[in-house]
C-alpha positions in Angstrom: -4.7 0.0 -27.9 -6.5 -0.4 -24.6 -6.9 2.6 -21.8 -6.7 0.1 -19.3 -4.0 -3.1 -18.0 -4.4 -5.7 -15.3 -1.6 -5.7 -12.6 -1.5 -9.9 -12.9 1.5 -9.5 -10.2 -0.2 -7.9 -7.3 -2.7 -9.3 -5.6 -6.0 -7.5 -4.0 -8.3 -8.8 -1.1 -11.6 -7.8 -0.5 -12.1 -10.2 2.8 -16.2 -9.4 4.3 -17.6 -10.1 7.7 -21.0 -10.1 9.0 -20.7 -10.0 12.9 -23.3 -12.5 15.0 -26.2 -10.3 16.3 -24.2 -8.3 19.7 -20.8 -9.2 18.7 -19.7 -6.0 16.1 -17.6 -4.2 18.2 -15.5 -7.7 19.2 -15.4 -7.8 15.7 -14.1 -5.1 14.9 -11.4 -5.2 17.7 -10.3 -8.8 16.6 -9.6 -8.1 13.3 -8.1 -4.3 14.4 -5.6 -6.0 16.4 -4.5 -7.4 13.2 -3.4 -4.7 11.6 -0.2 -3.7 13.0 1.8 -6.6 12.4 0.5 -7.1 8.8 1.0 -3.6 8.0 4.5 -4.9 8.8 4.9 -7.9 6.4 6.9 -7.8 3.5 4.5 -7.6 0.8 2.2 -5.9 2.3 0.6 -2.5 0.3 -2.3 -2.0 2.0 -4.4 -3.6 4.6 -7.6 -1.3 6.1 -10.5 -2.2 8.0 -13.9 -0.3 6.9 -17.3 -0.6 8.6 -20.2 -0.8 6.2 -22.3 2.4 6.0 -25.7 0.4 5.1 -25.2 -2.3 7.8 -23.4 -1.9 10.5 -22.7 -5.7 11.7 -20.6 -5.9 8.2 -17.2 -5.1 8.1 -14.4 -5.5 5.5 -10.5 -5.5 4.6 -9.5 -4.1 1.7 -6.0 -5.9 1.2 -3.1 -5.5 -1.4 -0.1 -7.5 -1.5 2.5 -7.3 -4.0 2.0 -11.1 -4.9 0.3 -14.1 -4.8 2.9 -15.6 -2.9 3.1 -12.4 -0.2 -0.8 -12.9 0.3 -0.6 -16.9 1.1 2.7 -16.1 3.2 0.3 -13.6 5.5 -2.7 -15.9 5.4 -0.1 -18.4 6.7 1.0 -16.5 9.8 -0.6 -18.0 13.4 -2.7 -14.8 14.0 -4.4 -15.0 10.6 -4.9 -18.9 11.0 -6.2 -17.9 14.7 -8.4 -15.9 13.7 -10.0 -18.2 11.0 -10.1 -20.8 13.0 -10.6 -20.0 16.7 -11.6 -16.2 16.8 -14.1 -16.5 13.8 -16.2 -19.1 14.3 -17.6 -16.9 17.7 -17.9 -13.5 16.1 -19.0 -14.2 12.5 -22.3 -15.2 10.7 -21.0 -15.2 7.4 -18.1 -14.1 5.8 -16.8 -14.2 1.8 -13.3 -13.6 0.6 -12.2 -13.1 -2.5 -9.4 -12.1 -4.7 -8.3 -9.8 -7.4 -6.4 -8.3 -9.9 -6.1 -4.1 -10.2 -6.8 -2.9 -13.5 -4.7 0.2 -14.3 -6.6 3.1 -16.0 
């Protein structure tokens, strides 16, 4: 018998930014002034903004949603396809998103 399972329903998203040289802090308030609302959604667990400690022009969200389909309903909504597609594109250098299952211990 294992000591661990892997919550296949939920889903977690660890979504990184690396903000163009000068533009952290509009960063920062672009994707801040997401939270609110998506706090909101139904479906949403968790959704925080962090700054990274080692270099300061990255930031991440740590997402959890309690499915697949709760996670593509949010990254459906106008201010998430906004800021992909019109808010983005000005603030960020690079950026990598990518999903996951939590394993229970």
């Amino acid at each position: 018998m294992s000591d661990f399972s892997i919550n296949s329903t939920q889903l977690v998203c660890v979504a990184q930014f690396v903000a163009k040289p000068g533009k952290r802090d509009a960063l920062v308030a672009a994707l801040a002034a997401l939270i609110p609302d998506t706090r909101r959604e139904h479906g949403c667990i968790r959704y925080e903004l962090n700054v990274s400690l080692e270099d300061e022009n990255k930031v991440a969200f740590v997402e959890k949603f309690v499915s697949k389909a709760a996670f593509d309903e949010h990254c459906s909504k106008a201010a998430i396809q906004d800021y992909f597609h019109n808010v983005m594109p000005e603030l960020v250098a690079s950026h990598h998103v990518e999903v996951f299952s939590e394993v229970i211990a």
